[in-house]
C-alpha positions as a printed Julia matrix, in Angstrom:
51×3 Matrix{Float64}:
  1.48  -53.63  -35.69
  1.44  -54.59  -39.32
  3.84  -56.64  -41.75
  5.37  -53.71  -43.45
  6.23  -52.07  -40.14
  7.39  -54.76  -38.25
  9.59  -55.44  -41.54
 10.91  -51.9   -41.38
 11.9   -52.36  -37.33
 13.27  -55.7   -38.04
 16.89  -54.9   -39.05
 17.51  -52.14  -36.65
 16.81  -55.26  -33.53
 18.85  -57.21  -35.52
 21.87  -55.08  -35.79
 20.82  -53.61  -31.95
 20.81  -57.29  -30.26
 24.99  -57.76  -32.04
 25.57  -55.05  -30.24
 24.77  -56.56  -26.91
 27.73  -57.23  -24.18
 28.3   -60.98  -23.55
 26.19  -62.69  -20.72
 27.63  -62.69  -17.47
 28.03  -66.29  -17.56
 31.22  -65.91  -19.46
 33.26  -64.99  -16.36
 31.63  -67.95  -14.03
 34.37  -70.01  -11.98
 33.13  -72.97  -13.67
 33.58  -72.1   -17.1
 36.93  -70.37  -16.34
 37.55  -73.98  -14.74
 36.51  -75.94  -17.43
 38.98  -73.48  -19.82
 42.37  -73.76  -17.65
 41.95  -77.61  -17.6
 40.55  -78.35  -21.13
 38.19  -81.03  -20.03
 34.68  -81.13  -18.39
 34.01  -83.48  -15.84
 30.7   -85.48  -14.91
 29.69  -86.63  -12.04
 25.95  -88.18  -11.27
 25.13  -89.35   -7.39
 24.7   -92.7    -6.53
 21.92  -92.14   -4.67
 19.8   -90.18   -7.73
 16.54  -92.06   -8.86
 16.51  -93.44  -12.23
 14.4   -92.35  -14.91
């Protein structure tokens, strides 16, 4: 594919991909979670090696 046509495709994928619907990560219990409470919380195991 040359310059000129990838140029010439290059807007269309641009205005195709803000088309797009929203990842289905935006309706995961965790993130809902982390919305109704307003905080994120962080937790680490005692047991976990170092690095």
């Amino acid at each position: 594919m040359n310059v000129a046509r990838l140029l010439g495709v290059l807007p269309a994928l641009m205005m195709a991909s803000t088309m797009v619907e929203p990842p289905a990560a935006a309706d995961s219990p965790t993130l809902n979670k982390i919305k109704c409470s307003g905080a994120i919380t962080i937790g680490y195991r005692e047991a976990s090696i170092h690095i």
